[in-house]
N, C-alpha and C positions, 0 to 999 in steps of 0.2 A: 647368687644375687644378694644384695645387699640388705639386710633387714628393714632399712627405713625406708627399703625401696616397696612398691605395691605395683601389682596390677589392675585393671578392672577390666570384664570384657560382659558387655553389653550386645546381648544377643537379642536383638529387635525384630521387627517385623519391614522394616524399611532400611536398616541399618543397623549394620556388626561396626561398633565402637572396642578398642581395644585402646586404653590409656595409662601411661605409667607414669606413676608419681611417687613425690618423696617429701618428708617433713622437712623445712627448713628448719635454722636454729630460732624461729620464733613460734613454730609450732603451726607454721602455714602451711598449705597444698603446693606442694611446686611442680604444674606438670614438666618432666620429661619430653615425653614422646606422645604422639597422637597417632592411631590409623583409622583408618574408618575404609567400609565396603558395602560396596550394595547385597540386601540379605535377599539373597534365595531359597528357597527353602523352608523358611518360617511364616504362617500363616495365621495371624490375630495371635501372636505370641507364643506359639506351639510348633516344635518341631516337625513339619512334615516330606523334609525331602533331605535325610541325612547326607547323601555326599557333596548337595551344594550348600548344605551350610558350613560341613567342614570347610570347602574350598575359601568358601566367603570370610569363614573367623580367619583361613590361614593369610589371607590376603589383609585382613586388617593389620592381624599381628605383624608380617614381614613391615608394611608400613611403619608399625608403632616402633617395630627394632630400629628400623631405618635410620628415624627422624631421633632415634634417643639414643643411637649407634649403643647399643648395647642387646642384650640376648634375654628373651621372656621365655622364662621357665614354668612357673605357676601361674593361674589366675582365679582372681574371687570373679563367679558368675553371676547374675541377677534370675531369676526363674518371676516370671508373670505368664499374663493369657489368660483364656478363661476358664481353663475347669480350676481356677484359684477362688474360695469359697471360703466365709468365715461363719463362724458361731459364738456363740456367749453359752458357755459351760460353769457351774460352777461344782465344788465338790471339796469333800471335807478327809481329815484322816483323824482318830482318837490315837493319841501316842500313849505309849503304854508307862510311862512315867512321869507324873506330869511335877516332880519336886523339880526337874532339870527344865532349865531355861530352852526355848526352842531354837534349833539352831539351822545352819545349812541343811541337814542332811534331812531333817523333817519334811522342809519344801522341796526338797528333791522328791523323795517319796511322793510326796503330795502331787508333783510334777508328773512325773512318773506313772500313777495313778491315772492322771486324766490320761495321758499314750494310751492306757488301755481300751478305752473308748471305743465303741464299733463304729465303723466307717461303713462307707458303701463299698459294693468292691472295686476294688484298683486305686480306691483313696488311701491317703496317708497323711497323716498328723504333718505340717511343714515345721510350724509356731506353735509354742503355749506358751503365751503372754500372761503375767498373774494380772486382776486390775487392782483390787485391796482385797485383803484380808479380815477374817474376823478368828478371835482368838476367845473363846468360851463366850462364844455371842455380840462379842466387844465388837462394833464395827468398826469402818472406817482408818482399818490401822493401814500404815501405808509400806511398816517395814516391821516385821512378827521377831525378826531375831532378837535373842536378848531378855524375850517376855517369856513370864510360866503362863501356863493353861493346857487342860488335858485336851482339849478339842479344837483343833485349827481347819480354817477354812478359807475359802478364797475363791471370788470371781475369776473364771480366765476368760481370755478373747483366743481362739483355738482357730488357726488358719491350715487350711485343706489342700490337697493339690492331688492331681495324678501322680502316682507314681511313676508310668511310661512316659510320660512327658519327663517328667524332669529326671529319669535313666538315659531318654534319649539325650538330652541336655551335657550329662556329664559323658555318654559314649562320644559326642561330638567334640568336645574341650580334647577329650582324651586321645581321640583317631587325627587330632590336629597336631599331636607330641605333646602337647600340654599339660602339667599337672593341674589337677583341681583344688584348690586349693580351699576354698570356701563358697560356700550359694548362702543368698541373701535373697529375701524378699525384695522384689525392684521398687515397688512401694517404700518401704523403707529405705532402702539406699538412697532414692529419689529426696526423700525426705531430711534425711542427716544431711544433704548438701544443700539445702535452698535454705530451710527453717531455723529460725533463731530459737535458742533453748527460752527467751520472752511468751514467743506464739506459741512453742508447744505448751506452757505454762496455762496461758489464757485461754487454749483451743483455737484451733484453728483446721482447716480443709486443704489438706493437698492436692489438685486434682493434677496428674501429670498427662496428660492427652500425648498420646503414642501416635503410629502408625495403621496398629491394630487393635489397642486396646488402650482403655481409660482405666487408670490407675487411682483409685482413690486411698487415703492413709487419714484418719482424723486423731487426731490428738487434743490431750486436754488433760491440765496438770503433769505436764512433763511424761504421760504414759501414755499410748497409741489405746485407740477404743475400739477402731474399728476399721475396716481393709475392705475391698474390695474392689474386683476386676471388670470392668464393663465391655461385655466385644466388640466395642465399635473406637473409632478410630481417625485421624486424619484422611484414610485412604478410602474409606465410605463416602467422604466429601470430594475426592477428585472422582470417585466412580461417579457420584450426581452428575459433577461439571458434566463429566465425560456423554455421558445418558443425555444428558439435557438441554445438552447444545452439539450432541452426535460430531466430536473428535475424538482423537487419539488420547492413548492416558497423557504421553508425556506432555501436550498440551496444556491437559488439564492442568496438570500440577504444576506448568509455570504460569498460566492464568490464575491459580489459586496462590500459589507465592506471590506473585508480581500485583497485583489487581483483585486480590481477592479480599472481601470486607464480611464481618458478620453483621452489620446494619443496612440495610435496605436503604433504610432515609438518607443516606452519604450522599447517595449517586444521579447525579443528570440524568434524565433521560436519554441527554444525546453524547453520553462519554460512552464514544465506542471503540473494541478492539477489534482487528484484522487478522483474522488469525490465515495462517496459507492453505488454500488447497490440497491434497493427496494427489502427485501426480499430475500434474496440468490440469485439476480441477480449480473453479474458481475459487476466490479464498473468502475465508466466512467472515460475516460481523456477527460480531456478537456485542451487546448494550450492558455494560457494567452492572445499570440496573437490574437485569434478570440473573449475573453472575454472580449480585451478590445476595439476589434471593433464594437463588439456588441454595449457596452455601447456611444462610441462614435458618432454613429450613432443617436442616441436616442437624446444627451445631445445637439448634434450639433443643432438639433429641437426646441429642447426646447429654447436654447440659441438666435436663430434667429428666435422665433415668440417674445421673450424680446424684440429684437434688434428692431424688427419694430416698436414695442409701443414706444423704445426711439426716433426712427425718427420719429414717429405720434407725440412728443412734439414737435420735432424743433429742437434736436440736433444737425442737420448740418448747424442752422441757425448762423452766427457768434456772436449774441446778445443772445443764448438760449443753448452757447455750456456749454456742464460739465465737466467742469475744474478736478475736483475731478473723475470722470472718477465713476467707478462702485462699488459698497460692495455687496459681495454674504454672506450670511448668511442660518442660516437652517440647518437642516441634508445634506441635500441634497451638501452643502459646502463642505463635507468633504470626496469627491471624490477626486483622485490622479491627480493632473496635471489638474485640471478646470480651475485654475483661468490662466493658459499658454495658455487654447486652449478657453477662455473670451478672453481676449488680444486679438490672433491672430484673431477671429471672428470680433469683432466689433474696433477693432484700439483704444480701451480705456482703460488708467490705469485701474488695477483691484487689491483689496485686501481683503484676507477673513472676515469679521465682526464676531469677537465677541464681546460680551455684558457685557464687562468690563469696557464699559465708565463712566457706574456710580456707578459700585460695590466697597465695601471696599475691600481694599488689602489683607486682608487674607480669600478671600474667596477660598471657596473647587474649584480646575480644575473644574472640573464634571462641577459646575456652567457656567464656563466664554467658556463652549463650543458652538457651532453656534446651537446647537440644542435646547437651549434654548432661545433663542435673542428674540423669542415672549413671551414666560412666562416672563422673567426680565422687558421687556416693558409694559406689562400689571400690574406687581407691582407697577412700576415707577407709572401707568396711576393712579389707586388708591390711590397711595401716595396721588398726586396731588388732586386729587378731596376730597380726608378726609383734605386736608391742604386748600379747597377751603369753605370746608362746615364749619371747625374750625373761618375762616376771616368771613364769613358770620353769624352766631353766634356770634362774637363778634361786630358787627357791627348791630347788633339789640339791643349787651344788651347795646351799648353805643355808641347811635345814633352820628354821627359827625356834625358840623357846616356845613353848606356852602364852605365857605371858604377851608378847608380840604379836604372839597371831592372835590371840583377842582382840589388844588392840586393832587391830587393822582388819580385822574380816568386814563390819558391817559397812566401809566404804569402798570395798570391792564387789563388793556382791551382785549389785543389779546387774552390771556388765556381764559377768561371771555367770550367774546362772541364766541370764535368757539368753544368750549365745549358745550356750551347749547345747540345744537341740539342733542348730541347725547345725554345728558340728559335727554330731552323731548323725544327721542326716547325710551330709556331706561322706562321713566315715561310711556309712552302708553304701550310697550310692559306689562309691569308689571298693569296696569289697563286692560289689554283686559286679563290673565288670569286671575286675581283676578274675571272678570266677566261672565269668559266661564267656571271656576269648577262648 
């Protein structure tokens, strides 16, 4: 496969997305190929029925080859759900020299340092995100290399995960023929495809509403502050329908696509649907107005256990506010009137995210809808990592001077170091199969 080529494969709760894309010569998303399958197996974002998800990723994928007549080998995967859990750790190292300037390998250590952290059992480190640094007490530094000080220190946001969840994740990629190529937090992924590097600057709220789970990702000053996975989901909102006006699920879910609104106040009294019968039974009405009470009830929940995770950052602190206010993203986005009754809930600008910030201009609708915002990020994410593994390559076959690589370290580095953990996660998952077949 071609280098500029990427996969993404979005293991959902409602839907296994497999997308492949490639940079154009302006440095835009160009998708390829699209597949998509209905996900069995996966439940609020957790794998619990290995051989139908295999079947379901392997059905995306044949589609994705189909429509982009070419052959998917690797893929970058997203892992969310709920036992994904975040902390604020902070922790220091004294370096034993401190006439030398500090460089990469200190913050590794340092890095490194926080992995050792005790977990709970069957937790696992996913992320160690630095937020600033302090450097012999010095706060507020944003980048240490380059500075003396014997004593370095640093904020992290430290993101948790199962580890059998996300073994079973890459058994599945794997038992489909696919290599793994890379896992990314779907929060993130989510994020690099809707948000402009403006909003992450000023703060802003990702919420991307899934299937099964509400993805939240807060950023502010260009670095993520805070993560978190909510279990609830668009499909909590068709079980209501379904409960509460006693049909079928699929019903529900074209009543909630087709006529579903989060404001109550929209609706007549007398705007009413006909839904059919089961069987020569008579067929139902059902009154807009209670369909979209229903749903509002549900949404209001969801939207206000978001709301607390934004004030567990500190959003109401005057130094921690999000200027940029909220992006809903997701299927779950494209509910009637959510982003008026966001607003009214939490007092923050609000606007729908889609995933056209880095796509070329003549791409398909279908693409740049919110339903995709995690496949597109997860392309993006393999972009980067085959454009990282390309710099790396060429920096073996023509080793640089000293002098050079000075130059150029401190505008590599962010990328560079906070990607390697999930690499080395990626790296172990993919050794503990290779050693359990």
């Amino acid at each position: 496969m071609d280098h500029n080529i990427a996969v993404g494969l979005d293991i959902g709760t409602t839907k296994i997305v497999a997308m492949i894309g490639r940079k154009n010569e302006y440095g835009k998303l160009e998708i390829l190929g699209i597949g998509k399958s209905k996900s069995l197996g996966v439940h609020r974002g957790v794998v619990n029925n290995i051989t139908q998800t295999i079947q379901s990723i392997q059905q995306a994928i044949q589609e994705a080859e189909a429509s982009a007549e070419m052959k998917i080998e690797g893929v970058t995967v997203g892992i969310a759900g709920q036992h994904i859990r975040s902390l604020q750790h902070s922790d220091y190292i004294t370096r034993p020299n401190s006439d030398l300037v500090i460089d990469e390998e200190d913050i590794d250590r340092l890095i490194n340092q926080v992995h050792k952290l005790v977990m709970l059992p069957g937790e696992e480190i996913i992320h160690v995100l630095p937020q600033e640094y302090k450097v012999d007490g010095q706060a507020e530094i944003k980048e240490p290399i380059g500075m003396y000080g014997g004593r370095l220190e640093a904020n992290f946001h430290v993101v948790v995960g199962q580890v059998s969840s996300i073994r079973n994740i890459g058994r599945c990629v794997q038992s489909s023929g696919l290599n793994l190529e890379g896992i990314t937090l779907e929060p993130l992924a989510s994020a690099n495809a809707v948000l402009s590097q403006e909003e992450k600057e000023a703060g802003v709220a990702l919420i991307d509403i899934g299937g099964g789970t509400t993805d939240l990702a807060i950023f502010r000053d260009g670095i993520i502050r805070h993560t978190a996975v909510i279990p609830f989901g668009g499909n909590v909102i068709t079980e209501d329908i379904k409960e509460g006006c006693s049909i079928i699920e699929k019903q529900a879910e074209l009543l909630k696509i087709k006529f579903g609104s989060a404001w109550p106040g929209e609706n007549k009294e007398n705007e009413i649907v006909s839904i059919p019968g089961l069987r020569g039974r008579e067929p139902k009405e059902i009154t807009l107005k209670n369909l979209s009470k229903i749903i509002h009830a549900r949404v209001v929940e969801i939207i206000e256990q978001v709301y607390v995770e934004i004030k567990n950052y500190g959003h109401e602190e005057q130094k921690k506010k999000l200027i940029a206010g909220i992006v809903l993203t997701g299927g779950g986005a494209q509910l009637k009137h959510l982003k008026q009754l966001v607003e009214y809930i939490t007092g923050m600008d609000t606007r729908i995210g889609y995933p056209n910030e880095h796509l070329a201009g003549d791409s398909d609708e279908e693409i740049t809808s919110p339903l995709y915002a995690t496949a597109v990020g997860l392309v993006l994410d393999g972009i980067k990592r085959n454009e990282r593994k390309k710099v790396e390559l060429k920096e073996k076959l023509s080793p640089k001077t000293v002098e050079e690589k000075q130059e150029e370290k401190p505008v590599e580095k962010p990328t560079k170091e906070r990607r390697s953990f999930l690499d080395k996660l990626t790296e172990r998952v993919k050794d503990f199969l290779d050693n359990a077949e």
